[in-house]
N, C-alpha and C positions, 0 to 999 in steps of 0.2 A: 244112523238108523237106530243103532242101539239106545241111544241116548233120548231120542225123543222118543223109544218105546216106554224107555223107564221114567220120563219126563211122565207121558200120559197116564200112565200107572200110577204115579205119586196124585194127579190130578183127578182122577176119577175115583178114589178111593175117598176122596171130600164131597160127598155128590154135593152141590148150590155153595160148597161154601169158600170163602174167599181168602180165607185166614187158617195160617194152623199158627200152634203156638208151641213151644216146651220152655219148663220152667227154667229161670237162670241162678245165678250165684246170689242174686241182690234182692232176691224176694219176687221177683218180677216175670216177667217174661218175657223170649225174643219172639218177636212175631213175624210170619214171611206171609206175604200177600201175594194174589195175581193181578196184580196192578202196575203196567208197566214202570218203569224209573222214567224220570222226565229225559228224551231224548238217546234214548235206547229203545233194540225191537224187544231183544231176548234178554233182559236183566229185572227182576222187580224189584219192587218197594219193601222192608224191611222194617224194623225198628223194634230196639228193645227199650224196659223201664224198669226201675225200681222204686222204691221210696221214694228216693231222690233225684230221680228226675229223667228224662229219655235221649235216647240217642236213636239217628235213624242210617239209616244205609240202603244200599242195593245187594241183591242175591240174584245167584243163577243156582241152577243142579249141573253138576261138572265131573264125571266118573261114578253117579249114583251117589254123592255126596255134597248136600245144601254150602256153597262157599256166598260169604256174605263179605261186605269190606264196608267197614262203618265210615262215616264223615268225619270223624275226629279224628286227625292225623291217618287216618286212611289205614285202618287197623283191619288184618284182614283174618276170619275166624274162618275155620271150616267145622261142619259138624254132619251128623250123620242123621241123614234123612225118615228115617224110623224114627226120632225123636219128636219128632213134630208131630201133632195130634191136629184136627180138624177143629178150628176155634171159630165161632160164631159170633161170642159174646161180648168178648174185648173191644172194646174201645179205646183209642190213644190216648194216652196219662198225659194231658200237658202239663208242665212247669220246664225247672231248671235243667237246660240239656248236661247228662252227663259229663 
């Protein structure tokens, strides 16, 4: 219960929007969506980018902190859910995946 309070909390605090973002190491940024992962209920879509190019993955919220596990070699980050901002604008960078 706890968790999908703070679930809905993280979600409602984006009113309409679909994406948040926070900056990353590479000039870029990781972005977490409410968009399910292809065959999962509770996991979404994910993806970060830089210059050079993107990587994408799946995220959950897991003790009130965004755990995400990229596609490349199944690298798994955790980060803290106040980092993320409400992003609207971003569009995914295609080129060379990470």
């Amino acid at each position: 219960m706890k968790k999908l309070l703070i679930c809905m909390l993280f979600m409602s605090s984006s009113v309409m929007a679909d994406t948040w973002a926070m900056p990353n190491e590479g000039g870029g940024q990781i972005v977490i969506s409410d968009r399910l992962c292809q065959g999962y209920k509770h996991i979404y879509q994910a993806y970060a980018y830089t210059n050079k190019g993107y990587i994408e993955g799946c995220w959950a919220l897991m003790d009130g902190k965004v755990h995400i596990v990229w596609e490349k070699n199944n690298g798994r980050r955790v980060y803290e859910m106040n980092d993320f901002v409400p992003d609207q604008t971003t569009a995914k960078k295609k080129g060379t995946s990470l």
